[in-house]
C-alpha positions in Angstrom: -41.4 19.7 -35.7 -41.3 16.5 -33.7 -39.7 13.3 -35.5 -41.2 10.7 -36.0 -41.2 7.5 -33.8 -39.4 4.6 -34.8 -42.2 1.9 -36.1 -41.9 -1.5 -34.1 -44.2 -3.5 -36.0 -42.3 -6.2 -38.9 -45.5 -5.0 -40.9 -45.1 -1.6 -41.2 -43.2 0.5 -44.1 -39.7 0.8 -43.2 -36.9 3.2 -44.8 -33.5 3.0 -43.0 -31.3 5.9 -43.7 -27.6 5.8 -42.2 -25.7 7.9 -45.0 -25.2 7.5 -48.3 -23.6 4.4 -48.8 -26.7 3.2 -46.6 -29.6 0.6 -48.6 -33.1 2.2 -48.2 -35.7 -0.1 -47.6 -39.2 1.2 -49.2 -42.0 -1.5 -49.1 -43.3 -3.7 -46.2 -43.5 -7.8 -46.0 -44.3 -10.3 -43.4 -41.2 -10.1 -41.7 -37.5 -9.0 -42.0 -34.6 -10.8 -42.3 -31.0 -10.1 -42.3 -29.2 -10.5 -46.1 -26.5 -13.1 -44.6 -29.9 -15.2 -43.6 -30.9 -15.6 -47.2 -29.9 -18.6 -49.4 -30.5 -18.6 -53.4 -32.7 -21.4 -54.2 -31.6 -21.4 -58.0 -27.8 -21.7 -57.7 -26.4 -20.0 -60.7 -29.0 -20.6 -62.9 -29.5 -17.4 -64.3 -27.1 -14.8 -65.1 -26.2 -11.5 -64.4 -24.3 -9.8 -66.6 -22.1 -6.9 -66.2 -24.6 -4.1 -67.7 -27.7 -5.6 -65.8 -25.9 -6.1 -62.6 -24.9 -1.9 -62.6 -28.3 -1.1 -63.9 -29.8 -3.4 -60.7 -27.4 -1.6 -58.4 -28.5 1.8 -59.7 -31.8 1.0 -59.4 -31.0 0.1 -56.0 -28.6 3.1 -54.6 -31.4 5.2 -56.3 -34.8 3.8 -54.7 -33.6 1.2 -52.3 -35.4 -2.5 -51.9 -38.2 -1.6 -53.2 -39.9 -5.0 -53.4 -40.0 -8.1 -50.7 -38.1 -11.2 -51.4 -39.9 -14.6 -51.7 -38.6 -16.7 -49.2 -39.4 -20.6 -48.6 -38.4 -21.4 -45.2 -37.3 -24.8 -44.5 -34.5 -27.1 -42.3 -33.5 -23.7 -40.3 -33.0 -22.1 -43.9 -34.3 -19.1 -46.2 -34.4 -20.2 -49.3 -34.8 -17.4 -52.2 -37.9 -18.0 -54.6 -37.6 -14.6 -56.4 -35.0 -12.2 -55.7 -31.9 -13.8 -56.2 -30.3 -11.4 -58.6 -31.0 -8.5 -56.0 -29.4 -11.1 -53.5 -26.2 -11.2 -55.4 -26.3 -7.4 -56.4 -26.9 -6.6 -52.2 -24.0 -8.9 -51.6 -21.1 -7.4 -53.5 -22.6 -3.4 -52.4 -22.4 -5.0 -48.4 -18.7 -5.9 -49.5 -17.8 -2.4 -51.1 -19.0 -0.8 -47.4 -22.9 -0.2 -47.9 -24.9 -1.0 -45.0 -27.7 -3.1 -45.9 -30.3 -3.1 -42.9 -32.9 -6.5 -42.3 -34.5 -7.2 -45.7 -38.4 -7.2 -46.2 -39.6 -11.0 -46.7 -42.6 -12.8 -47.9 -43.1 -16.6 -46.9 -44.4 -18.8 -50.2 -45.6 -22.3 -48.3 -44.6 -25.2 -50.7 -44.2 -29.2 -49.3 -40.6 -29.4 -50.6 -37.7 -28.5 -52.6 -39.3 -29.5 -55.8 -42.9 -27.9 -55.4 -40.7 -24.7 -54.1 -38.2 -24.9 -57.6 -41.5 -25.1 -59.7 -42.7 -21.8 -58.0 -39.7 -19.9 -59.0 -41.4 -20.2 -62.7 
């Protein structure tokens, strides 16, 4: 059986599989973007504790990304609409060693920082 070529398109479904300590990706968006290029919006509005930060990261080593993050570009910078507590969560597995490949992204349009803080609600 012949593999599969990789899929070029942004668009398309992607699942990246590099070994275990490896972050599956398992839904489609607009575009991809790198985790480092992604800036929380909210600050540290909301918390994460302890028990819903290991439950996320379950959820995570056991079905990947499985949804896009909401992104308002703006100035050069991706700003996080919703999925800052996967953010966070992605961030300390990239610093225990997982690989954590280009992240599926959704653009939300809003004027400015205000319209794009109201859309977070």
């Amino acid at each position: 059986m012949r593999s599969p070529k990789p899929r070029e398109s942004n668009s398309e479904k992607s699942e990246y599989v590099v070994s275990n300590s490896s972050i599956k990706i398992t839904c489609r968006a607009a575009l991809t973007l790198p985790l480092s290029d992604l800036t929380p919006l909210q600050g540290d509005l909301k918390e994460l504790s302890s028990e819903s930060f290991q439950k996320l990261k379950r959820s995570i080593t056991k079905h990947g990304v499985t949804f896009p993050f909401f992104v308002w570009q703006h100035e050069s910078s991706n700003y996080i609409l919703d999925g800052t507590q996967r953010d966070r969560v992605l961030t300390k597995m990239v610093a225990e060693g997982y690989e954590c490949p280009p992240l599926p992204v959704a653009l939300i349009e809003a004027k400015d920082r205000k319209e794009a803080a109201e859309k977070i609600l």
